[in-house]
C-alpha positions as CSV (number, residue, x, y, z in Angstrom):
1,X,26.5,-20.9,-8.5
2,X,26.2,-20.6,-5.2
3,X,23.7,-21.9,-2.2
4,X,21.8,-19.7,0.1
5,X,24.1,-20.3,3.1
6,X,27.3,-19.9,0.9
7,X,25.7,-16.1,0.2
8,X,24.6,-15.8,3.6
9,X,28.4,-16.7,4.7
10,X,30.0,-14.2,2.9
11,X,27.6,-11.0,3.5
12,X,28.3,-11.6,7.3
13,X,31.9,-11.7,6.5
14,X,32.1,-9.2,4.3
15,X,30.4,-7.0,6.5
16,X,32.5,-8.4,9.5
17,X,35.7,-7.4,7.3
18,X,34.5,-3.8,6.3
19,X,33.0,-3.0,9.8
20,X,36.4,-3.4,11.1
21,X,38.3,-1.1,8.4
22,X,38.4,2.6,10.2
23,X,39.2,3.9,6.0
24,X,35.1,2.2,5.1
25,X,32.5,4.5,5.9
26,X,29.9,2.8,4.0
27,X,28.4,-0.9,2.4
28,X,24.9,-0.5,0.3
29,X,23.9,-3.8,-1.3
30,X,21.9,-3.6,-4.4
31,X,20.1,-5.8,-6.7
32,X,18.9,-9.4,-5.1
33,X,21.8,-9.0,-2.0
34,X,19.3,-6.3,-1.2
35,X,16.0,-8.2,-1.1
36,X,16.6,-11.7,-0.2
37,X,13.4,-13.0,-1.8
38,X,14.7,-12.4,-5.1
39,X,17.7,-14.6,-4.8
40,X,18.5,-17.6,-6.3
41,X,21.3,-20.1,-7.3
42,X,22.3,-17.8,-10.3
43,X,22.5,-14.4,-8.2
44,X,25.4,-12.6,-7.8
45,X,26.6,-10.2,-5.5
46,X,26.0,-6.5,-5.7
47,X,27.4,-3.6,-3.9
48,X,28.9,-0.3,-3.7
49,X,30.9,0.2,-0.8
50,X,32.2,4.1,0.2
51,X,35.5,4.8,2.0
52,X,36.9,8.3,2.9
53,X,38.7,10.5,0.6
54,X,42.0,9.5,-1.5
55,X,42.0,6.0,-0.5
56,X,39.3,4.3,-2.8
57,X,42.0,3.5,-5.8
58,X,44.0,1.1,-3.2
59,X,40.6,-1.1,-2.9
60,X,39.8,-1.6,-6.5
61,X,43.4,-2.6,-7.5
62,X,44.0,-4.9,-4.3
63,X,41.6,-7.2,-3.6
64,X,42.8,-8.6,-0.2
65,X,40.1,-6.9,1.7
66,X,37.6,-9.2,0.1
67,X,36.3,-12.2,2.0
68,X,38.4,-15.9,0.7
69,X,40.5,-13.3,-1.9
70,X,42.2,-16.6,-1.9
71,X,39.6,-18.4,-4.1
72,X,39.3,-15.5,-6.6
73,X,39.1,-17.1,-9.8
74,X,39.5,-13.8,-12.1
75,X,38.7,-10.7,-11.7
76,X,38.7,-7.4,-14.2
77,X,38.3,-3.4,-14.4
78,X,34.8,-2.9,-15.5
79,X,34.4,1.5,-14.7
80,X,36.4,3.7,-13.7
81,X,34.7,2.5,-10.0
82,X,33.4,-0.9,-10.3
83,X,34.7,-4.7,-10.9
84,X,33.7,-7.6,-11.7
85,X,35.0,-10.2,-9.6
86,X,34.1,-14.4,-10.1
87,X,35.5,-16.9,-7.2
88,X,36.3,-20.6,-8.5
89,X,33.3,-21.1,-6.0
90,X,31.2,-19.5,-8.8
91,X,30.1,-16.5,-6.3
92,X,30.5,-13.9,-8.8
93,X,30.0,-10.1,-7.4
94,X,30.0,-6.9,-9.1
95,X,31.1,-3.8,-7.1
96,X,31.9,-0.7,-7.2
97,X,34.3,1.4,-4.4
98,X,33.6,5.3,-4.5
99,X,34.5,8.2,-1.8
100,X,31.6,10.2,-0.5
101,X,31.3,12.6,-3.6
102,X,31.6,9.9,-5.7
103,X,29.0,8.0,-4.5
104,X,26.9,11.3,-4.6
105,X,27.0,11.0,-8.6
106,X,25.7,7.1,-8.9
107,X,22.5,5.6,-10.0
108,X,20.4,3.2,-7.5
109,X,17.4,1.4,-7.8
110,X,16.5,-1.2,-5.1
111,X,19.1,-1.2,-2.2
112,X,19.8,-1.6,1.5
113,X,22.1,0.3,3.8
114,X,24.5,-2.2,5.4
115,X,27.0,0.1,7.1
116,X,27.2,4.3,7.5
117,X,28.7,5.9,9.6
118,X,31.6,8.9,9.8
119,X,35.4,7.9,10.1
120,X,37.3,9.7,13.3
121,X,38.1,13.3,11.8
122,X,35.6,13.5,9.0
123,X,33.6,16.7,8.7
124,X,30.2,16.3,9.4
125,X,28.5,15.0,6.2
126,X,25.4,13.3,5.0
127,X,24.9,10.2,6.5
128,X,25.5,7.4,3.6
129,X,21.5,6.1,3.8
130,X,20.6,10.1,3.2
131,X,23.0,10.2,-0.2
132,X,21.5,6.7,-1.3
133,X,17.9,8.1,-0.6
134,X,18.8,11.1,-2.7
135,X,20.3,9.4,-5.4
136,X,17.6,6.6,-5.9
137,X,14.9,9.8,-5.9
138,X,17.1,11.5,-8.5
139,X,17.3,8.6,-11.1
140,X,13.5,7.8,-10.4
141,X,12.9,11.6,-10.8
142,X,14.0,11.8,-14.5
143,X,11.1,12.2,-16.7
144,X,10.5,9.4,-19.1
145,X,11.3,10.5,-23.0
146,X,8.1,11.3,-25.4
147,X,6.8,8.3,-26.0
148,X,6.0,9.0,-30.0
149,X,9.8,9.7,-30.1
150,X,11.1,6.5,-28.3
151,X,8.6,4.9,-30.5
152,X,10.0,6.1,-33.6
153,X,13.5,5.7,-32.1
154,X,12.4,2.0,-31.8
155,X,11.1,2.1,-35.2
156,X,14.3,3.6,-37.1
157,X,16.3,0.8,-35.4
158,X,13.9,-1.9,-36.8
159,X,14.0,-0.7,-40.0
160,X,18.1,0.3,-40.3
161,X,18.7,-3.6,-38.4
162,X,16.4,-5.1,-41.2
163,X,17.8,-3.2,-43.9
164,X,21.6,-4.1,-42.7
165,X,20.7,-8.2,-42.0
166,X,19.2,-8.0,-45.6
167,X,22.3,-6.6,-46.9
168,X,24.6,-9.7,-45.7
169,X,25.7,-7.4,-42.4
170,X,23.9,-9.9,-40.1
171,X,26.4,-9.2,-37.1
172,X,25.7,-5.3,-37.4
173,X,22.1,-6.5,-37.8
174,X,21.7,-9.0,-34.8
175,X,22.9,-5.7,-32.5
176,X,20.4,-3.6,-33.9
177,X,17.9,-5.8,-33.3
178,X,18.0,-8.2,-30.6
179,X,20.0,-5.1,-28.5
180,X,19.1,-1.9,-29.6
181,X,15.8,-2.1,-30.9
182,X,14.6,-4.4,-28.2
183,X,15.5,-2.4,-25.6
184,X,14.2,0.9,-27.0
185,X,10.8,-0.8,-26.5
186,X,11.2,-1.8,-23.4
187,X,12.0,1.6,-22.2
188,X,9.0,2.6,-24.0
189,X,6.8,-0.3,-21.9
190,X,8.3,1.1,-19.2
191,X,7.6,5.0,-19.5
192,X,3.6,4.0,-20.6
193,X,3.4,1.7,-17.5
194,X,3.2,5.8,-16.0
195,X,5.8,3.7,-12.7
196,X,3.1,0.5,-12.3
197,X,6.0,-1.7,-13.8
198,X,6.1,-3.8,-10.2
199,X,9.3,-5.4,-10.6
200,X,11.1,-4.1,-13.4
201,X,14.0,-2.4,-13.0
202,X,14.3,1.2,-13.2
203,X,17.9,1.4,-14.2
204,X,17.9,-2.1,-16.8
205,X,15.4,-2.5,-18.7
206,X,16.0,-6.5,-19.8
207,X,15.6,-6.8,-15.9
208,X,12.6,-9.0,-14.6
209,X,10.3,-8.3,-17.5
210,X,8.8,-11.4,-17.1
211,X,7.5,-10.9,-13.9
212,X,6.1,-7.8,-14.7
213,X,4.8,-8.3,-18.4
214,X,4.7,-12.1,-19.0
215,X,3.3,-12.2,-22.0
216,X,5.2,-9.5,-23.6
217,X,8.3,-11.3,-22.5
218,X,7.6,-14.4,-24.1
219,X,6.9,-12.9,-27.4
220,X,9.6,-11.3,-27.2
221,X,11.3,-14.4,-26.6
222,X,10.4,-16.2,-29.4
223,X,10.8,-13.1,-31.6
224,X,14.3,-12.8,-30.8
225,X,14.8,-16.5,-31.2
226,X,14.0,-15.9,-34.9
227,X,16.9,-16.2,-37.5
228,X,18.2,-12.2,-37.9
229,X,16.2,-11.7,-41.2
230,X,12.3,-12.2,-39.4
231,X,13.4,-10.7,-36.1
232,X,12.8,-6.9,-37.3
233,X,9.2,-8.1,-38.7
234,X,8.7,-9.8,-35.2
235,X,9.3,-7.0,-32.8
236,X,7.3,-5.1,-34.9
237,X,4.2,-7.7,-34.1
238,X,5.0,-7.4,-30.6
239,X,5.0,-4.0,-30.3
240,X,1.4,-3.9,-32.5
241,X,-0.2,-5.9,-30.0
242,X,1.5,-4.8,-27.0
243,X,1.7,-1.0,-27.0
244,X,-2.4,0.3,-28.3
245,X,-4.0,-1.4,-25.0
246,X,-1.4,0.6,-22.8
247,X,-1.6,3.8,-25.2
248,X,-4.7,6.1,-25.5
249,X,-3.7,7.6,-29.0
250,X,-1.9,5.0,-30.3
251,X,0.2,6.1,-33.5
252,X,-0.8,2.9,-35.2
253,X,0.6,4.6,-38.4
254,X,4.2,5.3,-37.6
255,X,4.6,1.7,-37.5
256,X,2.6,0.8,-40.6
257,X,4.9,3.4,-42.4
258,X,7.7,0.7,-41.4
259,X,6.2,-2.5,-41.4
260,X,4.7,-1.4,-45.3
261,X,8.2,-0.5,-46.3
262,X,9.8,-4.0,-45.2
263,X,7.0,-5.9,-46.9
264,X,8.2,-4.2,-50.0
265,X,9.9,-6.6,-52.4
């Protein structure tokens, strides 16, 4: 945890820092260091920072560019581009270091260009806030999956989780369930919301759903809160009462096909 001012502090000097290494090109911040209004005393840092070509290896394995490396609690390897990196302050970020074409190939949702420009010597390229306004148009551009198949996708998992806590495989279960399942109908919110989701994230779709669908959260909630056995049956309520008021068409039988076969003795 960290306060406002602590944050504050270390975006000026870790822009301070970066602005002053020739071999950094670029700083986007992402997430809530992108949109202030959304931070608070849980928030970590994220950001993908760009350098020039063949160099970008030397700044995920040393970390000495990064403001008070000295107070770096741990730190680990999360991609083959980003870390995860937690200060005995409890200022936790997660990063990622590309070159230009690297950064060409990531996903972005919400974000804000902190530093761009061209090292001395590099060809002329895309300016950084032109690659990030591509890429965040990219990822938005993907067409959402049919939502009868998510649906049944969602389904299938209900049923397979149910089937596997009933069994006695309760950790194979709770993955299934509280993961899998839960987030298959959340993409499916998502894709019937038609892009009205407000403040749900694009890329993560646990992200701020209960800003955006409070009451959906909060079932959801107390559905996953259920012992392993009754959270199949749960979602499966939630998704009943949730999905036919968004959905003209509503399969309503796909999922009595499921719910019928779990009742079954």
């Amino acid at each position: 945890m960290t306060t406002r001012a602590e944050s504050d502090a270390f975006l000026e000097a870790l822009l301070a820092r970066l602005d002053a290494d020739p071999q950094v090109v670029g700083l986007v911040l992402a997430g809530s260091s992108a949109d202030w209004s959304r931070r608070d005393r849980w928030s970590d840092h994220d950001f993908l920072m760009v350098t020039v070509d063949g160099v970008q290896e030397h700044y995920r394995t040393d970390l000495t560019w990064l403001p008070d490396h000295e107070g770096i609690g741990w730190w680990f390897r999360e991609t083959a581009h980003g870390l995860k990196v937690l200060y005995r302050s409890g200022l936790l970020l997660e990063f990622a270091v590309f070159d230009r074409a690297e950064f060409a190939t990531c996903a972005l949702d919400r974000y804000r260009v902190a530093l761009d420009r061209r090292a001395p010597g590099e060809p002329d390229v895309p300016s950084i806030a032109e690659v990030a306004a591509a890429v965040q148009g990219r990822s938005t551009a993907i067409p959402p999956a049919d939502p009868v198949s998510t649906l049944r996708h969602f389904l299938a998992l209900v049923y397979v989780g149910t089937g596997r806590a009933r069994r006695g495989e309760r950790l194979s279960a709770n993955v299934f369930l509280r993961d899998y399942a839960t987030a298959a109908l959340l993409r499916l919110l998502q894709s019937l919301a038609d892009g009205a989701t407000g403040g749900a994230d694009r890329l993560d779709p646990w992200r701020r759903v209960e800003g955006t669908w409070p009451d959906v959260a909060a079932e959801l909630d107390a559905a996953l809160a259920r012992p392993v056995e009754g959270v199949g049956p749960a979602l499966l309520d939630v998704a009943a009462r949730a999905l036919p008021p968004r959905w003209a068409g509503w399969p309503a039988e796909d999922l009595d096909l499921v719910r019928g076969l779990l009742e079954r003795p």
